[in-house]
C-alpha positions in Angstrom: 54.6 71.7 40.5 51.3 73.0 42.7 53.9 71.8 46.1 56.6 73.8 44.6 54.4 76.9 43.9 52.9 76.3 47.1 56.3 76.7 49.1 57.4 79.4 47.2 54.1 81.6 47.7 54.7 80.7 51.7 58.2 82.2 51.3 57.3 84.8 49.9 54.8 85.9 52.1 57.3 85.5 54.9 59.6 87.7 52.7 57.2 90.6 52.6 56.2 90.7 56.2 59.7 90.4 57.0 60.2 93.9 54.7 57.3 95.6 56.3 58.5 95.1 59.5 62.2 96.2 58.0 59.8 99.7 56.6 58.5 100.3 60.5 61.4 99.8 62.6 63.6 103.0 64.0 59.4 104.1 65.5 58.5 104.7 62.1 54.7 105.2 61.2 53.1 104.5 57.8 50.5 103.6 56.3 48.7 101.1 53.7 49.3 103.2 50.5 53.2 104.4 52.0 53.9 100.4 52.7 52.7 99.5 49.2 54.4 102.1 47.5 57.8 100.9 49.1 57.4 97.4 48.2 56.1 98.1 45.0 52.6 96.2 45.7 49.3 96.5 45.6 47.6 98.0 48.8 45.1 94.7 49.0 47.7 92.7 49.3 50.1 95.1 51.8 46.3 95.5 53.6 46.1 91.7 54.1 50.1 91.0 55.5 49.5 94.0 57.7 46.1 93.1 59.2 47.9 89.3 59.1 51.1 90.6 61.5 48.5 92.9 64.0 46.6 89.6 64.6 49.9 88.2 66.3 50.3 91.7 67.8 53.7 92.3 65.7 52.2 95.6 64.5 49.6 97.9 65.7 47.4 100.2 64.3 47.7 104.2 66.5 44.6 104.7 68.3 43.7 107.5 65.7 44.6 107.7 62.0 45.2 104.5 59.9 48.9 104.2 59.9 51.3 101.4 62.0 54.1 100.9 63.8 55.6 97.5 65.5 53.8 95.8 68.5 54.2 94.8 71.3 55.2 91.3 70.3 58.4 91.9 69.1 59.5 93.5 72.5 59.0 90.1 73.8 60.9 88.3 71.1 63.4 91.1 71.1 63.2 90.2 75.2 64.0 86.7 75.1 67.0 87.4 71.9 69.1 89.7 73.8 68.8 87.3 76.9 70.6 84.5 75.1 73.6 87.2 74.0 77.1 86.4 75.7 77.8 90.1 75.2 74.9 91.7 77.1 75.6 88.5 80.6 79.4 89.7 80.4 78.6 93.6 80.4 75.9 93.9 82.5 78.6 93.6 85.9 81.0 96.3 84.1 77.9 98.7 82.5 77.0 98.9 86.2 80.6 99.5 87.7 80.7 102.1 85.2 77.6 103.9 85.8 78.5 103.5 89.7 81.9 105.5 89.1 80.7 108.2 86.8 77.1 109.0 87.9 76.3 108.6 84.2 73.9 106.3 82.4 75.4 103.4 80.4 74.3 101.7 76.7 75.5 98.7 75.3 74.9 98.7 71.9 75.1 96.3 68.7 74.5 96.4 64.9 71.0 95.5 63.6 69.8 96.3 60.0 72.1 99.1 59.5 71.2 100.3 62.8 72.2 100.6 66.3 69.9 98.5 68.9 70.3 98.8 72.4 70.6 95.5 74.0 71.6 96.8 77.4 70.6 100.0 79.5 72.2 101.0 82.9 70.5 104.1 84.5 72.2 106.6 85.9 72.5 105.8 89.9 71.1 109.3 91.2 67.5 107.8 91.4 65.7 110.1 89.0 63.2 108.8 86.9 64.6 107.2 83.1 63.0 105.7 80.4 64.1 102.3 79.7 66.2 102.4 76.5 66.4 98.8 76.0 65.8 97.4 72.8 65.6 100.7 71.4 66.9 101.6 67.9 69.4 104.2 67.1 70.7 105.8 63.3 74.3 104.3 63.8 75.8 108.1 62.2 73.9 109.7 64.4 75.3 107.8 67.7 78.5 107.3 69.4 78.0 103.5 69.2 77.0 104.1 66.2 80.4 105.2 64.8 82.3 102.7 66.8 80.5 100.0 65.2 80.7 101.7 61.1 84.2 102.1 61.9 85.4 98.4 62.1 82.9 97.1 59.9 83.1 98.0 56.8 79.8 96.1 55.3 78.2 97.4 58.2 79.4 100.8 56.7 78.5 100.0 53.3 75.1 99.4 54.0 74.4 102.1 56.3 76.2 105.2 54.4 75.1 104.2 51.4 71.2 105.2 52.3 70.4 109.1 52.8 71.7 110.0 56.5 67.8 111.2 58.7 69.3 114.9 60.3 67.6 114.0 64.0 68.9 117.2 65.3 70.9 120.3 63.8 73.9 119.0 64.5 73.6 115.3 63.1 76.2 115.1 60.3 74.4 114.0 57.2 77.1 114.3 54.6 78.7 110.5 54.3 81.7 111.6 53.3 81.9 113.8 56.6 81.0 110.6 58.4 83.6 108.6 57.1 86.5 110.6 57.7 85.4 111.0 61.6 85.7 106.9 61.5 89.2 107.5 60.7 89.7 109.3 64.1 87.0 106.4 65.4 89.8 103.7 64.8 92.9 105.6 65.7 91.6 106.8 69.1 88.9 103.6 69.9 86.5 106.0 70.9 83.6 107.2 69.2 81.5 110.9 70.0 78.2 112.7 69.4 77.6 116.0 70.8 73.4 116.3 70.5 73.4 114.8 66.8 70.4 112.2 68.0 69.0 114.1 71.2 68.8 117.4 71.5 70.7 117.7 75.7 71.9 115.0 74.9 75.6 113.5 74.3 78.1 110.1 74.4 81.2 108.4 73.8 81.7 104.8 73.0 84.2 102.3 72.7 84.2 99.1 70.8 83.9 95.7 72.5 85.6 92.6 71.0 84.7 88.9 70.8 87.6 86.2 71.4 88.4 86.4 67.9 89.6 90.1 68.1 86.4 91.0 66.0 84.4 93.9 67.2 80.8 92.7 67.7 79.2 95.2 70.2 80.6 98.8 71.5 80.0 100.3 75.5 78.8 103.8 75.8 78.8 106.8 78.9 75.5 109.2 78.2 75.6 112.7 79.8 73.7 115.9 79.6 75.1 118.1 76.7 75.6 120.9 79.4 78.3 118.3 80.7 80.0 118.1 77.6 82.8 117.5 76.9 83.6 113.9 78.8 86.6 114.2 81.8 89.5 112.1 81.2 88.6 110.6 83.9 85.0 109.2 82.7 87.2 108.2 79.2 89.2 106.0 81.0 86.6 104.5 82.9 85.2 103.8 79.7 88.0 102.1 78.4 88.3 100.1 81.3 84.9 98.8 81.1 85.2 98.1 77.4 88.7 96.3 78.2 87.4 94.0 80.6 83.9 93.1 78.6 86.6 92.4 75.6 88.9 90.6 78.3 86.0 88.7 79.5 84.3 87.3 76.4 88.1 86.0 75.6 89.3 89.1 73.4 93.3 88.8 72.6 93.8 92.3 72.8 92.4 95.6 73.4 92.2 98.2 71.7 91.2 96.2 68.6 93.6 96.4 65.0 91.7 98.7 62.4 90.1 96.1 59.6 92.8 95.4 57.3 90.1 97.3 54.5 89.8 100.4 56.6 93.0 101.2 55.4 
């Protein structure tokens, strides 16, 4: 019985350090007393996993005040994941194509916890200065690869709609219902939008990329400046192009992808 309690306690630990990190992803900041309250435990024992995950640099204290956010570890892990994805090898060669033929940054983007992480970035080719997006986190109803993804998956959309919708800018859409019945248009069109709903200046459109069982498992985006909005026809069909041959490449059978059979 003290082997079996034994295990159990291990998994549980595991199990909580797994929620906090969970609690302090999307750059989240929080502290003891806000952890404990969400997991319903006491701040001793939130005090000790925390202090536990900043020894192995998965969290870190800010330099002043007492709250946390995820270290520096994880980027590494998160490094070494998205290097052993088929999806990000076979997309880098058309992400930069596509950046080369519309002058616009590009994003390659998959579901993660309800979310949207960015497992690839190409910058724009004019030479000014970017921030590296990836491995970044994005609200997936506030993004246009966000929308791709909710619209063919429905537990993806489930889970995500289901939760109260963060407003990032005054035109994020934060009414699920309204959310939904864009994904409609999502699925008939294959191309998702956002007009400044996550950056303010800011402003995409996304398509869906699809594994060789006709699945959509990741989705391609174009990122311009809002004053450029909205997208030629000519940068949409560049980014159809770049989404068909990712889908052609990883073995797809068609492209555009069937709406799920439960999207109705």
């Amino acid at each position: 019985m003290g082997a079996t309690r034994e295990g159990e306690s291990v998994i549980q630990s595991i199990d909580r350090a797994a929620k906090i990190l969970t609690l302090l992803q999307g750059s989240r900041r929080m502290g003891i007393t806000e952890l404990a309250a969400a997991l319903d435990l006491p701040p001793s024992t939130v005090h000790g996993i925390v202090k536990s995950l900043q020894a192995h640099g998965l969290v870190a204290q800010q330099p002043s005040g007492n709250r946390y956010v995820l270290g520096p570890a994880l980027l590494k892990l998160s490094s070494v994941y998205l290097d052993t994805l088929d999806v990000r090898a076979r997309s880098m060669r058309w992400m930069h194509e596509l950046s080369s033929r519309t002058g616009l940054a590009t994003r390659l983007g998959a579901e993660l916890f309800g979310e949207v992480i960015v497992i690839h970035h190409d910058r724009r080719p004019d030479g000014t200065e970017q921030m590296p997006e990836t491995g970044l986190t994005i609200p997936s109803h506030a993004s246009a690869l966000g929308k791709v993804l909710l619209a063919y998956d429905a537990a993806h959309a489930a889970d995500a709609l289901s939760r109260p919708l963060a407003a990032l800018t005054a035109d994020t859409v934060t009414d699920p219902d309204r959310v939904r019945e864009g994904l409609e248009q999502v699925r008939r069109d294959a191309l998702g939008f956002e007009n400044e709903e996550a950056v303010i200046g800011e402003s995409s459109v996304a398509a869906p990329v699809c594994s060789e069982d006709g699945d959509v498992i990741a989705a391609v985006a174009v990122v311009m400046p809002a004053s450029e909005w909205p997208p030629s026809d000519a940068v949409l069909a560049e980014l159809r192009d770049a989404a068909r041959s990712i889908s052609r490449d990883l073995g797809a059978p068609a492209w555009p992808p069937r709406p799920p059979a439960t999207a109705g």
